[in-house]
N, C-alpha and C positions, 0 to 999 in steps of 0.2 A: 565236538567233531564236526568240522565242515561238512561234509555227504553223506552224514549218519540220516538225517531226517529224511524219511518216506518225501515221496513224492506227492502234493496232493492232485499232479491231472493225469489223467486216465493215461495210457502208454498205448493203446492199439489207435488213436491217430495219428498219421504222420503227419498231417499238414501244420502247415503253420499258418495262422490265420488272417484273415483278409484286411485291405488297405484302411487306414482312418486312424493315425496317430493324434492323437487327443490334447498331444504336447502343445505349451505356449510357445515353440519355436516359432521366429517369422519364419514364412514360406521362402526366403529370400536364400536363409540358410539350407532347410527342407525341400528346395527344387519338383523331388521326385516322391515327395510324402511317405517317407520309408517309416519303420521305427524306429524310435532315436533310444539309446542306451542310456541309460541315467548316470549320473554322475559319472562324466568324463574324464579322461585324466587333465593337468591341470597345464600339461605342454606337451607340443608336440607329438603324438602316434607312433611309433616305430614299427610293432609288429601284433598283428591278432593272430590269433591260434585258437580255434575250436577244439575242443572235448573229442576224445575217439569215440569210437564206434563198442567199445567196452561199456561206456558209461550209458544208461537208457534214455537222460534226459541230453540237456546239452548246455554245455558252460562254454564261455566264452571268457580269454585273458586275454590282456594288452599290456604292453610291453612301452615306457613312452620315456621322454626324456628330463620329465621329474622326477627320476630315478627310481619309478614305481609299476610293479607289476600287480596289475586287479582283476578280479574275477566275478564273473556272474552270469546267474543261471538266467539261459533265456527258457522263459515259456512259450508253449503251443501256442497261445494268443498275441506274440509278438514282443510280452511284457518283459523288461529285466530286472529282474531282484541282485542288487548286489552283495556279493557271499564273502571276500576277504578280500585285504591286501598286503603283498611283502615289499618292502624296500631295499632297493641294495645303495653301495656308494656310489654311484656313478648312473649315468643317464642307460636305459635297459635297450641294447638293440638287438636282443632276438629271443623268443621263447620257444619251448618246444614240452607237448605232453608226453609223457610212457604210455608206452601202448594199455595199461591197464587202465589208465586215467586217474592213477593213486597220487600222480606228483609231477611237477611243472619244474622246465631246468631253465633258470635264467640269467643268461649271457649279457655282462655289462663294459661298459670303457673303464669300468674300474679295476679290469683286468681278470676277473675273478668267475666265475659258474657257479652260481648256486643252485641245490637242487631244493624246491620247496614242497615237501609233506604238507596235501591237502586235508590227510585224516588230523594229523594234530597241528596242524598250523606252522609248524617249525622249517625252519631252513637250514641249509649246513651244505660249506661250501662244499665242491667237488673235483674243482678242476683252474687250474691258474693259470696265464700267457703271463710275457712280457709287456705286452701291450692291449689297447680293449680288444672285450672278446667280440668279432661282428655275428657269429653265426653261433647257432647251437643244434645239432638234431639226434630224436633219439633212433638208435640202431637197435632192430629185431632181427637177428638171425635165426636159423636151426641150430646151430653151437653154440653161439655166444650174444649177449645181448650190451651195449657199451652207450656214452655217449660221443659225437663228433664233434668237435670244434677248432672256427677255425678264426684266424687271429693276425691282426693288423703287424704280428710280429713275423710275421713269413713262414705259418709254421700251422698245420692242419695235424691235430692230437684225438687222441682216441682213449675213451678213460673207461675201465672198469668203477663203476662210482664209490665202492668200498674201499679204494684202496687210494694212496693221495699222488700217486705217480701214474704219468699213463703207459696203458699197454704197449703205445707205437706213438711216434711223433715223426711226421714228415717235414722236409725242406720244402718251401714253393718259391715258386722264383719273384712272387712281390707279395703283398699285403692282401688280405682274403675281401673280397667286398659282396659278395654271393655264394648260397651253396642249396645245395637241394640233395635230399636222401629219400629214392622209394628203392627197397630194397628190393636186386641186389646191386643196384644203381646208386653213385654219389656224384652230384658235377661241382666242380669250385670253380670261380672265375674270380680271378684277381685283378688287381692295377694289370696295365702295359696290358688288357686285351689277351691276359692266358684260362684259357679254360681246359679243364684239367677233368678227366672225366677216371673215375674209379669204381673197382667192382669190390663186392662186399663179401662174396662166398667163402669160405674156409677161415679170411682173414683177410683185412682190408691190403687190396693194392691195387697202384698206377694200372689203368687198362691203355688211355691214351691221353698226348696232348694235340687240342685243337686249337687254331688259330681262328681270333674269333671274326664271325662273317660280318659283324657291324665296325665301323669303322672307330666309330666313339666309344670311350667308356660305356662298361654295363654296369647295368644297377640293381639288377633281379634275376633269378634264372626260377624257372619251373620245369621239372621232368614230365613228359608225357608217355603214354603208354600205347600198343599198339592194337591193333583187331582183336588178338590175340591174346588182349590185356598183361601184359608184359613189358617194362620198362626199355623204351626204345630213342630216346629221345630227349630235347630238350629245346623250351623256350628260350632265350636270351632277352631280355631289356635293355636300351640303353640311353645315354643323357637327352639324346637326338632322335629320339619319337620317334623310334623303328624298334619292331622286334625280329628275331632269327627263331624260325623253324630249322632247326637241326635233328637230324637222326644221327647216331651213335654208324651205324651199319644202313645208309641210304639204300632201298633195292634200286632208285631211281635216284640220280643225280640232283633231278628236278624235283625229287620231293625235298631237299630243302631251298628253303626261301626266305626271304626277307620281304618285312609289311611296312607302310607309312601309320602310324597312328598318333593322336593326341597331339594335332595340328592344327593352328587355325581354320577354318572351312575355306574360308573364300580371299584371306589375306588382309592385309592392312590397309588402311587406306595409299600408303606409301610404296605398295606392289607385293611389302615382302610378305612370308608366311611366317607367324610364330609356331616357332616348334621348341616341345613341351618334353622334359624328362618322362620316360616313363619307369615309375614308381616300385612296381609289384607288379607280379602276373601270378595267376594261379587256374588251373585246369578244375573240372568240372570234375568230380567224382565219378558220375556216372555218364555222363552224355559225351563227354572227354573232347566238350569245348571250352574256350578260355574265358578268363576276365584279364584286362588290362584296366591299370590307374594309372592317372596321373598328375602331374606337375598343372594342368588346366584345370582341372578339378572337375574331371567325368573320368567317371567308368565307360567304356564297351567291352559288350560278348562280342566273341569270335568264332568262326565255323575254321579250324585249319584245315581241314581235309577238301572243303568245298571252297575256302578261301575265298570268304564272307564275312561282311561284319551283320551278326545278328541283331543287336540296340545297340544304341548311345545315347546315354546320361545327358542330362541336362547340365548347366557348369555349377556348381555349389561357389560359396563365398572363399574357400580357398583350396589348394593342391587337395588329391586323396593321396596321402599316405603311405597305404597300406592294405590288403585286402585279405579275406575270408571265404574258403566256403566250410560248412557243418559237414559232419563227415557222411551223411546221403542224400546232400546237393540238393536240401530243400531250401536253407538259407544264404545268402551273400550276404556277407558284414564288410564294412568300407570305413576307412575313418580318415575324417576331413581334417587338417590341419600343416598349418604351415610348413610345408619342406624345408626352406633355406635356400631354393630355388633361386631367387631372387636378390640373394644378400640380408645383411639385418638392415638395411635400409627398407626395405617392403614390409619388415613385420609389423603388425598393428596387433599389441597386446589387446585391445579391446576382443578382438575376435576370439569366438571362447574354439574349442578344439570339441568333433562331436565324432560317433560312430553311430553309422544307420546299417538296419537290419532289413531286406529286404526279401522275399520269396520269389524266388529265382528259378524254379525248376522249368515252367514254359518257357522262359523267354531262351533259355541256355540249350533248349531241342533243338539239333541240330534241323534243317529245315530238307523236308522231302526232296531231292531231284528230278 
């Protein structure tokens, strides 16, 4: 059994411990000297997902396009031991733990959801589209508990996972390319710029549709939460290195907004500015500011309330991917590897594909007034 064995480090530290990876990585790769994850997948990154807040330690999976989803427990020291891996047919574009941390559900272009049993290793599908699945997340209610998925087929399903038909299936009016779920909150954003925001109480339904405030395809959304920690909101991404602050219920007009990020700083020699897909965004568990990735290949934290950017990364060897935090926002996990950004004329197989682990909890305080 995968998480039958004790733990051998102590559980009353939280930290995670200090800088000095030891790896033969050149710095070239390693920029910002994080800890590098051992054995990488073998293409492309799609999706990391952390371990909940059930489990004591903390495991990390990714989700990447050698059709393999892998797992491994980070230690207090930085270290990662790699714990299993499942394969599906098709390249993996989204993972999602159960709240108890017993089983991991993986969404592939090969059309299909499997749910993978980390006690005994096994897998077994759960849930099938017409076309790949791009999203998967798990839903915790007080009534019912299900998973979401949503699918390049026009079509956002909702599965009891015992049973092989699901509970509900929606019409969306294009292809799923985003979604996020903090309950009792769900936002999808598809092609053609529709973001589709739903509430989960009694039983999943349509709350509204939004017309999105970025002009370009999105590429990621994240829900944020309010003072009152209460899902109130959402980040937007889009191919054109902006993101959208949107409230669900704005008290002010002006509290949504749109950002520049993951731009060249000062431009080309030739006047213009590069501007960089952004990747992933993900909120801060506790301090409930952001990370943005992307297509330049830096990370920055963000202050949205003070509408700040707190750091910015150095640029790695190629796009990040995809990003991470551990569910109480001591670690940032980032994983560097080719987007497609560029075409397959840019890819340079030489470049291997890495994820760095980094201790995040200062840099992500949002900063006094």
């Amino acid at each position: 059994m995968m998480f039958s064995a004790p733990s051998t480090f102590g559980t009353t530290s939280t930290g995670f411990g200090g800088f000095g990876n030891t790896s033969t990585t050149p710095a070239t790769a390693n920029p910002m000297k994080d800890f590098e994850v051992i054995n990488p997948p073998d293409d492309s990154v799609q999706c990391l997902e952390f371990s909940p807040a059930a489990l004591q330690q903390d495991f990390l999976v990714a989700g990447s396009w050698d059709n393999n989803v892998r797992c491994w427990e980070v230690q207090r020291d930085g270290k990662t031991v790699g714990k299993a891996q499942q394969t599906m047919g098709g390249p993996v574009l989204d993972v999602a733990w159960q709240d108890d941390g017993t089983k991991v559900y993986m969404a592939s272009a090969d059309k299909s959801v499997h749910c993978w049993d980390l006690g005994s290793n096994q897998k077994v599908q759960v849930a099938a589209h017409d076309a790949p699945v791009k999203t998967v997340h798990w839903i915790k209610a007080p009534t019912y508990s299900c998973i979401m998925t949503g699918s390049w087929d026009k079509t956002l399903k909702f599965w009891d996972t015992r049973s092989p038909n699901p509970i509900m299936s929606m019409q969306l009016p294009e292809r799923v390319y985003c979604a996020d779920v903090d309950y009792p909150m769900a936002v999808v954003g598809t092609a053609n710029r529709n973001i589709i925001v739903y509430w989960l109480e009694q039983q999943p339904q349509e709350c509204k549709q939004i017309e999105s405030p970025l002009k370009y395809q999105h590429r990621c959304v994240s829900i944020f939460r309010d003072k009152k920690n209460t899902p109130a909101g959402f980040a937007l991404g889009s191919v054109e290195g902006r993101v959208a602050i949107q409230y669900i219920n704005a008290p002010n007009p002006r509290d949504n907004f749109t950002f520049k990020c993951h731009r060249s700083a000062n431009g080309t020699p030739n006047g213009f500015q590069e501007i960089y897909a952004v990747n992933d965004i993900k909120f801060h568990p506790t301090h409930g500011t952001l990370a943005t990735v992307g297509s330049d290949g830096r990370f920055s934290f963000w202050d949205k309330d003070a509408r700040t950017k707190l750091k910015n990364s150095e640029a790695m060897e190629q796009s990040i991917s995809c990003c991470a935090f551990n569910n109480n926002g001591q670690i940032f996990a980032y994983a560097v590897s080719y987007d497609w950004s560029k075409g397959h004329e840019s890819y340079n197989p030489q470049k291997k594909n890495y994820i760095f682990l980094r201790p995040c909890v200062d840099e992500l305080k949002p900063r006094t007034r």
